[in-house]
N, C-alpha and C positions, 0 to 999 in steps of 0.2 A: 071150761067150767062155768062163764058167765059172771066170775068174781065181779065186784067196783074195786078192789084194791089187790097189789101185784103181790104176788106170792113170794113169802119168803126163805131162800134157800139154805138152812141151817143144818150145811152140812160140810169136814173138811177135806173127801175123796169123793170117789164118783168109781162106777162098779161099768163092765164094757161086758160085752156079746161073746169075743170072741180074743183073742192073742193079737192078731192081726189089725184089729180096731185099734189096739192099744197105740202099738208102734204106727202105724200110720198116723195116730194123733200129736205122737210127742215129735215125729216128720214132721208134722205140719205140713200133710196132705189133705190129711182130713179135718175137718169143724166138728167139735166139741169139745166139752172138758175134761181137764185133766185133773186139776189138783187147786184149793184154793184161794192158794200162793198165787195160781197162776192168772185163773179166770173160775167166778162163780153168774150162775145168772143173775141175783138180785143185783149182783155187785156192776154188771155188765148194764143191766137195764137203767141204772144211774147213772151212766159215764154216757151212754145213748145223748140219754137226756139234757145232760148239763152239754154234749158240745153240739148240741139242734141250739141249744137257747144262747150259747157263745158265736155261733156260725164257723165251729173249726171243725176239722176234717175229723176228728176224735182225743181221745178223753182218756183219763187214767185217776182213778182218785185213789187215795192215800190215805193214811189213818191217823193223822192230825194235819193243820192247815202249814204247820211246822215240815213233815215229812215231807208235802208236798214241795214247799217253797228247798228244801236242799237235795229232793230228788230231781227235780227241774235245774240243777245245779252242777251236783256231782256228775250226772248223765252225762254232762259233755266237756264238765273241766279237768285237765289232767295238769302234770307237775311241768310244771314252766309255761302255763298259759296265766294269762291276765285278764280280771274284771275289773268293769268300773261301777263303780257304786254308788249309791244315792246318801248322801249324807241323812237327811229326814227319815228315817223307817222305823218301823216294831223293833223292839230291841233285839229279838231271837235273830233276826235277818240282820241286824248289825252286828249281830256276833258269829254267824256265818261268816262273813265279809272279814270281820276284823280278827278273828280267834280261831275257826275253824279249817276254812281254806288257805291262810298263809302254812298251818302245821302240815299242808301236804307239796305244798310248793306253787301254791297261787298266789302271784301277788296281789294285790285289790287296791286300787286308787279310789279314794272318796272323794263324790261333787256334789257341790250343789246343784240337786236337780231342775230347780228353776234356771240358771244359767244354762241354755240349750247349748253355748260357743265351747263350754268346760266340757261338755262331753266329746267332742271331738278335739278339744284340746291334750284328754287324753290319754286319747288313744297312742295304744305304741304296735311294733309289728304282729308281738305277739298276741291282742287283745280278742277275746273270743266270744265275752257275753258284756252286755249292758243289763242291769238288774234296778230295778226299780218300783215304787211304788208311787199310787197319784191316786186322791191326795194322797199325803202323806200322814204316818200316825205317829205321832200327833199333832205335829205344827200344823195341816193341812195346808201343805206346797200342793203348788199343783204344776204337773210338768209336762210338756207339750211333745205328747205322744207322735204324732205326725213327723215332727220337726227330727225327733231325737231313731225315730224309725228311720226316716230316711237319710240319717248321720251315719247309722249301724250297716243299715243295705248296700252302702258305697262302700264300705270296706268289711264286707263279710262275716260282720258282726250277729250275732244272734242277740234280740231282745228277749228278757223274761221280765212280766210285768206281774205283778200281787195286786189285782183287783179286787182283795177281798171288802172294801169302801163301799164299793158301789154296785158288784155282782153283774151279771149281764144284761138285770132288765134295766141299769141306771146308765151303764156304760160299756163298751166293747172296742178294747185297743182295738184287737186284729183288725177292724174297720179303719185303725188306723197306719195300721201294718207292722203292729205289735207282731212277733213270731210264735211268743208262747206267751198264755195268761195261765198263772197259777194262783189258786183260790182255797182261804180257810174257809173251808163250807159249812165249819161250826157254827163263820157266823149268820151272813143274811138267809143261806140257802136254808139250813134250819131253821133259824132265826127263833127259835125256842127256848136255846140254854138247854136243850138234852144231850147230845152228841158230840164227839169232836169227828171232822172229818175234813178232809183237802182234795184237790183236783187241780191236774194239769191239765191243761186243751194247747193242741199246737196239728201241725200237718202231719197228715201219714208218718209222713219219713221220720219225722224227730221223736213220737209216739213210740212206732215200730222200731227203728230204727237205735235209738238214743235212750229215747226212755224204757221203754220193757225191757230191755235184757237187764238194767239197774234194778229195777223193782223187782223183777222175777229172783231175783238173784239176790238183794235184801232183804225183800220182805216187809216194807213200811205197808200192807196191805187194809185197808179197811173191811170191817167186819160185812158180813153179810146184813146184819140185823141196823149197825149202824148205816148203811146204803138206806133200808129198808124206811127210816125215818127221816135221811133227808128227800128221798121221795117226795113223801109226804110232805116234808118242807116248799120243794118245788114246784109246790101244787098251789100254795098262797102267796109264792114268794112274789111275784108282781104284785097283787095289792097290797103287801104288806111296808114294801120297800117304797111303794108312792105315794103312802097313806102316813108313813113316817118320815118322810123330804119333805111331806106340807105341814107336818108338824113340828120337825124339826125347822124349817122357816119360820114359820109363827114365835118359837121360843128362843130364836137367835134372835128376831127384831126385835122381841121385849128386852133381850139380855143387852142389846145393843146401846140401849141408853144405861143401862146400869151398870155396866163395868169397865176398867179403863180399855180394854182389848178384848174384841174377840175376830175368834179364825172361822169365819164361816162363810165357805166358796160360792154361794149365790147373794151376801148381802155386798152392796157399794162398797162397803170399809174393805172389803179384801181387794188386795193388790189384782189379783190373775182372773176377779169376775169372768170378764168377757171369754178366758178361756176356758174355765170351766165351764162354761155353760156352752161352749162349743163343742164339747165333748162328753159331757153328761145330758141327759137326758131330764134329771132332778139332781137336786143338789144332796140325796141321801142322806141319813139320820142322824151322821156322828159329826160333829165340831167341838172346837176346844175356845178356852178363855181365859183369862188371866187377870190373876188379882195383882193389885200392891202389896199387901200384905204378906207376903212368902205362905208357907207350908204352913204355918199357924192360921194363917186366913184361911187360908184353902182346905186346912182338916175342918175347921171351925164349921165353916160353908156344909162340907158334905154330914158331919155331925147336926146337922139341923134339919137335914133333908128328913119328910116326912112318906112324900109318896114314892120318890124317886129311891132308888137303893144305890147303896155302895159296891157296886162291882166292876172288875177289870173287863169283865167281855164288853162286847160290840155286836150290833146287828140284832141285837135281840128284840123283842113284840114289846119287852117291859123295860121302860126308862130307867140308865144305868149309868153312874157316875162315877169316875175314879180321878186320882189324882198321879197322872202318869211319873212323876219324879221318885214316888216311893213306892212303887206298884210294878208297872210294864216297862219302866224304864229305869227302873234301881242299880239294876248290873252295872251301867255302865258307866257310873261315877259321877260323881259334881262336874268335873272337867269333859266326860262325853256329853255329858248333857247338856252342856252350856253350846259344845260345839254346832249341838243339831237343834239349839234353841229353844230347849226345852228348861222352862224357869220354875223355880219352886213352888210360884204362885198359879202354874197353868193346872186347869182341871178340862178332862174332857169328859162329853158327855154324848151317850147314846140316846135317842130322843124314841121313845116308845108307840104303842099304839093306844096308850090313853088318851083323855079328853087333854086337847093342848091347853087350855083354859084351868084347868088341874096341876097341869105342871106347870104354868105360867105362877100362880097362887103358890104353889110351893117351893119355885124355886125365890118369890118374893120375901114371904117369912121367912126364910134358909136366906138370903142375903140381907134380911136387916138384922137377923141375930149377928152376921159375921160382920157389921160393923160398915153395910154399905146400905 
């Protein structure tokens, strides 16, 4: 037809020629759709796309960045296998870890992801997945992918990593021999604040194998229409994701003299510099920071912001601040949060694609009202 943008399939059956077509499809002799739960085209022409720009063998996305991250999960843990897990992550994935999979008979040991010796410290015979994020949200640990893959591959471990930080134009485990990356693609892939959506990328085998007959048989599927907008997302996500690492550096080295702590993976003050930037490509939008003042400083602080807004998402075009202890990280207590380092006073913040000199200015008036 000569369209410039890809056609959207809103539709949940699909109509066949003849009897024979039909059965030979749900055989899986033949190529086409069936139903879709199972395969739609807009939904197909996304998964394409996200694992050309990951480098894996194929793709499956999902209909939250949540779905994704326990479909990548479920798929291959049964009752009496073992995960180890990352102390630092999104609170939904620690509550995977800590509340979900023990009630089916997984146990889950939490590590310190930065200690690379604790991940094979412990492992036991049963251990089947390593699960992690880098950085991490929100303390931004950064965990040394190469190291901890080749920990997993000597003992026939599967990694699944949550890249949703950095996306694949900032970073790509499987480069570093990550097994599977799975990705809230609500946020940099859209990077809009319209949609929620997720994707796993991993090899044939765990795709075909592991993963599809879960999802076929679940149902965490993404919409046709929400496919149809991270598209679109996919289409700016490189300059938007590079164009906000230089702005989010710009506004961490202002922040950097003005508060007692901040976490942000390409300035000097962070412990793991050198390895982040071994492994990313830009230091991506989002870091965190930390007041003295507890949650009073810290509400104080985002009450004052004028350009920057209050909200929990990430990845987004428009600069976004929340206060992860009573927000993204609430669930899990004073006592979880202490444990993953997460202090009353930390706020993190997504670094947008306005004028960095704009949010430099406002985040200035917003910290001398709070008293810094």
């Amino acid at each position: 037809m000569g369209e410039t943008s890809e056609a959207l399939f809103l539709t949940s059956g699909y109509c066949y020629d003849d009897a024979a077509t039909v059965a030979a499809r749900f055989a899986g002799e033949q190529d086409g759709m069936t139903y879709s739960r199972l395969q739609n085209p807009t939904v197909a022409m996304l998964e394409e796309r996200i694992a050309l720009l990951e480098g894996a063998d194929d793709c499956r996305v999902q209909a939250s960045g949540m779905a994704a991250m326990t479909a990548a999960l479920l798929c291959q843990l049964s009752a009496g296998d073992h995960m180890v897990s990352a102390r630092a992550a999104f609170g939904s994935c620690r509550w995977l870890g800590d509340s979900l999979l023990p009630r089916f008979g997984v146990d889950v040991t939490v590590v310190d992801a930065r200690d690379t010796a604790a991940w094979e410290a412990a492992i036991r015979p049963n251990t089947k997945v390593f699960f992690f994020e880098t950085p991490a949200n929100p303390t931004m640990d950064v965990a040394d992918l190469e190291a901890i893959a080749n920990i997993a591959k000597a003992h026939g471990i599967t990694t699944v990593v949550d890249n949703a930080f950095c996306s694949p134009v900032l970073q790509r485990p499987m480069e570093f021999g990550i097994d599977v990356v799975a990705y809230s693609a609500t946020k940099l892939m859209d990077g809009q604040g319209r949609v929620l959506a997720g994707a796993v990328c991993g090899s044939e085998e765990f795709i075909n194998e592991k993963l599809l007959p879960f999802q076929r048989n679940t149902g965490p599927n993404l919409s046709p229409f929400n496919a149809w907008v991270v598209l679109k997302g996919l289409e700016t996500l490189d300059l938007r994701a590079k164009q906000q690492s230089e702005n989010a550096l710009k506004v961490g080295q202002f922040l950097e003299g003005r508060v007692p702590v901040i976490l942000h993976p390409w300035l000097d003050s962070h412990p793991q510099q050198a390895l982040a930037k071994k492994q990313m490509d830009a230091c991506g939008p989002i870091f965190s920071f930390v007041l003295d003042g507890g949650r009073a400083q810290a509400h104080a602080l985002l009450d004052a912001l004028e350009l920057i807004d209050i909200s929990n998402n990430i990845g987004d075009s428009r600069s976004l601040m929340c206060h992860p202890a009573s927000s993204t990280h609430h669930n899990m207590g004073p006592e979880g949060r202490e444990a993953m380092g997460i202090s009353e006073g930390m706020l993190r913040i997504n670094v947008g694609l306005e004028d960095a000199d704009d949010l430099i200015e406002d985040l200035d008036q917003a910290l001398s009202k709070a008293g810094l």
